[in-house]
N, C-alpha and C positions, 0 to 999 in steps of 0.2 A: 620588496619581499624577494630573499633569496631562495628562484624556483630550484635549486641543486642544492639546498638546505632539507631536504625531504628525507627524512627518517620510517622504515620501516619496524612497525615493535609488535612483539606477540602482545597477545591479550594479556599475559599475566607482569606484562613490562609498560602498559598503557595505563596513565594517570585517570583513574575514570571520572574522578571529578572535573580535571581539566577537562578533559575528554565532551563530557555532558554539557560541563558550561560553554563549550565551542557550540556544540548539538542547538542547545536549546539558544542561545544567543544570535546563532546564523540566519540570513536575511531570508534563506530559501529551506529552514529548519523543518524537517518532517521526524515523526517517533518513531518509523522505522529503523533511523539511524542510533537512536537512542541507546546505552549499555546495556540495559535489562531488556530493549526485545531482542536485542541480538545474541544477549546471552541464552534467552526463553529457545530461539528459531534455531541456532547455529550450536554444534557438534566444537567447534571452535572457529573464532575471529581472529582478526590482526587490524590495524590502521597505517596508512601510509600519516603523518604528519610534516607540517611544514611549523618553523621556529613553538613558541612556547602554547603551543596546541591553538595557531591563529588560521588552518586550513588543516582539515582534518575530512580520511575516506576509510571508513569502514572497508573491510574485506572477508566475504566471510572463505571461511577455508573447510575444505575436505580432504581425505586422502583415499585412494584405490588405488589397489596393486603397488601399494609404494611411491604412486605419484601423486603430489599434490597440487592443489586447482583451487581457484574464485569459482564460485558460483550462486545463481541468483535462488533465495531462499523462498519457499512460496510463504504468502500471507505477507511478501515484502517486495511491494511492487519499485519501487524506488531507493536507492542507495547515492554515488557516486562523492562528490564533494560538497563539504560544507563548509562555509565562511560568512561572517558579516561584509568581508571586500567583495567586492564585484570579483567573479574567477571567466577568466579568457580562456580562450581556446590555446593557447600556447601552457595554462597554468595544467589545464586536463593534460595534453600531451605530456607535460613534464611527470605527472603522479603517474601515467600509464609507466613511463618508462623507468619508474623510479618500484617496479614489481619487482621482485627478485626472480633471481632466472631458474631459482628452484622451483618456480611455481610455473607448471607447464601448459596447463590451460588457464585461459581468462575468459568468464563469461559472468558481467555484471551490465545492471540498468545505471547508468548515471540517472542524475534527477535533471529537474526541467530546467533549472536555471545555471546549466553547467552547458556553455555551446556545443551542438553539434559537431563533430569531427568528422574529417570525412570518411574514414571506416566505420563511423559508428549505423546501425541502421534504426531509424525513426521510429518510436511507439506513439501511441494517441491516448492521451485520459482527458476526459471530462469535470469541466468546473463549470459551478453555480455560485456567484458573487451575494450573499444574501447583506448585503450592506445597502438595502432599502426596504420599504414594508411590505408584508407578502401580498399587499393587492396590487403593488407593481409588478412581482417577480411574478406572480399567474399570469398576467399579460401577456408573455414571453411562451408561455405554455402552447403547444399546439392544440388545435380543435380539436383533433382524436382524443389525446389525452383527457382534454377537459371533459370531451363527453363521456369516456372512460370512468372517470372520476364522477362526474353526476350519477354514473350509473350505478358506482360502487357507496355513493350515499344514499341510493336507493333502499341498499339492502341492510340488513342489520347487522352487519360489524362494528366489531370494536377495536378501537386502537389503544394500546397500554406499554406503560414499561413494566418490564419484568426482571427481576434480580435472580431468575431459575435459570444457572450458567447448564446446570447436566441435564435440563429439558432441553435449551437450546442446542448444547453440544448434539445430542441425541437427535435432535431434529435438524441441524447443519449435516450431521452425517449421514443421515437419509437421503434428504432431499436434494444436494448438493454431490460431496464425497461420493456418494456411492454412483454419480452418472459421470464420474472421470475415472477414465487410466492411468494420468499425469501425475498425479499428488500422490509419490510411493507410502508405503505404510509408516516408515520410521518420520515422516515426516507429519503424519494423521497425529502419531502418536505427541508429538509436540502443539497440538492443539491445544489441549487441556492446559497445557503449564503457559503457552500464551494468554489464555483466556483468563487465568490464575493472574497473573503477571499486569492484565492488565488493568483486572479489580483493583488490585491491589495498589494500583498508583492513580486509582480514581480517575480511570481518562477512558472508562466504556460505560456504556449504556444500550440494554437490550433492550429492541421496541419491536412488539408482533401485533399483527390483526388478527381476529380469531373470530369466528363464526358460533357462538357460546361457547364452548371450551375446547373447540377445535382449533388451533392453529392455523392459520392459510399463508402466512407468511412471519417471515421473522428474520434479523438482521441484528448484527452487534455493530455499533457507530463507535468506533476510536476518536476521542474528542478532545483536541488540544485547543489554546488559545486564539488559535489562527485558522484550525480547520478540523473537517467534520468529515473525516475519513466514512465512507462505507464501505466496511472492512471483510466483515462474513454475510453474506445475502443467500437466504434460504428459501424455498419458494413450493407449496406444498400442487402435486396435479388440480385441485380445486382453483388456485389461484389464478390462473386465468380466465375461469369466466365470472369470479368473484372480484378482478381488476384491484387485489388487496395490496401487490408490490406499487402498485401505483399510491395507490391511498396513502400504504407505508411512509413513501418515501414525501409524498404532498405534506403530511401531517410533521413528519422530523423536519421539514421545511420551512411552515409555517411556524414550529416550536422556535426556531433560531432565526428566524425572518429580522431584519432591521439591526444587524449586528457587525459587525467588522470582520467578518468571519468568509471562510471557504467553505462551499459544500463540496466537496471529492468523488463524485461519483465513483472512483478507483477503476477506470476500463472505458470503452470497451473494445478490443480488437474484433471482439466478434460482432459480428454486423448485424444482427438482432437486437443484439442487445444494447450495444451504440446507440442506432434508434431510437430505443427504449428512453436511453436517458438524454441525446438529445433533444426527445420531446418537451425535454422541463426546459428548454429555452440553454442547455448547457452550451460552453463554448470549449474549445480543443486547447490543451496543456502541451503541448510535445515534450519526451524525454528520448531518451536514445540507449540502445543495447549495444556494447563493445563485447568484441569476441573475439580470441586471439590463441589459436594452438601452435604450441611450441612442442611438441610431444612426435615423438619418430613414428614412423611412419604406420610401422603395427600397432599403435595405441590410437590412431588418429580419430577410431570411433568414439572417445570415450566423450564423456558429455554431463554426466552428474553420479 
């Protein structure tokens, strides 16, 4: 594979069929890379490619004050290369250097199966293998947890799926959204057409626990062939002494136990929360954040 065969193409010059059959064919294939969330997430994209769509990296693109920049979209923790071939660190080197030099800032996640470089700096997410029966993968379970969980079948919760996407939204943006700074408005505002997006190609599923028709927790799971993203995690003040995220996520668990499948925790840098999910027995993913300004010296703040 020729790595100086690398093409850069706007979105409206990229074969999206090609494009997806790469996506979805690739050994380390996630939907965040997919046409349609990047179209949902992104203001506009571009792709680096290599020969007839056989290596292929999303980008997504912005512009301020005139300059243009990569940068990593929320609700998309993972981007960088995808292929069926194995990709070396020498293949990543070559797609960084193959950016165009109109593009002054770069700040994207590569994915996990794309090697570390050595600018790039290390993230952590969480996987649950459920490719044997769930009275194996509780094993793995820490004692807190399980007694957490006893504790939460003590009580009268219910666990269910629900098709109410503007209850959910409604309740993600409570409970969630409104205790961040980070996730600016025009990007809130791209929830809804995510959530839309994702119906619609039948690869979400809303699962809450609820205290009779109170809510206490609730999550939308992005579910593809291979893995079981938990995507949006919403978590009402009740929920922790009703231990209902735990139950939640025990019970989606159990639901996909003994299958060939990924559970995805999606995180966690925060160190509560990590915790949290490696109590289920998870084990660590590494991906890597590359970040690169080329931008003169008075723009050097700019960042998204």
């Amino acid at each position: 594979m020729k790595k100086n065969n690398i093409l850069f193409l706007d979105r409206q010059e990229i074969d999206v069929v090609k494009y997806d059959i790469c996506i979805g064919d690739a050994t380390n294939s996630l939907p965040y890379a997919s046409s349609f969330y990047l179209d949902a997430l992104c203001e506009d994209w571009s792709a680096l490619i290599i020969g007839d769509y056989e290596m292929v990296m999303p980008l997504p693109i912005r512009k301020k004050y005139g300059i243009t920049y990569v940068y990593p979209p929320f609700f998309m923790q993972q981007l960088g290369i995808f292929s069926e071939k194995q990709i070396e660190a020498e293949i990543v080197h070559a797609f960084i250097k193959h950016i165009p030099q109109k593009i002054r800032f770069i700040q994207t996640n590569f994915n996990y199966a794309n090697p570390i470089i050595e600018d790039g700096v290390q993230k952590t997410n969480l996987i649950l293998r459920l490719d044997q029966p769930y009275e194996a993968i509780i094993k793995s379970y820490s004692k807190t947890l399980q007694r957490n969980l006893n504790k939460a079948l003590q009580m009268t919760l219910t666990f269910e799926e629900t098709d109410k996407k503007a209850a959910f939204i409604s309740f993600y943006k409570k409970h969630t959204l409104s205790k961040t700074s980070v996730i600016k408005k025009k990007d809130i505002g791209k929830l809804s057409s995510l959530v839309d997006a994702l119906f619609e190609k039948k690869i979400a599923k809303i699962f809450v626990v609820k205290s009779g028709s109170i809510w206490l927790s609730a999550t939308l799971f992005l579910i593809t062939n291979k893995r079981i993203i938990n995507l949006l995690v919403a978590n009402s003040d009740a929920s922790k002494e009703t231990n209902s995220s735990a139950r939640l996520l025990d019970n989606v668990i159990s639901l996909y136990a003994d299958q060939k499948i990924i559970f995805d925790f999606e995180g966690s840098e925060l160190p509560g929360v990590s915790r949290f999910y490696r109590s289920f027995g998870a084990e660590e993913q590494v991906y890597f954040q590359y970040t690169e300004n080329k931008l003169p010296a008075l723009f050097k703040w700019l960042k998204s």
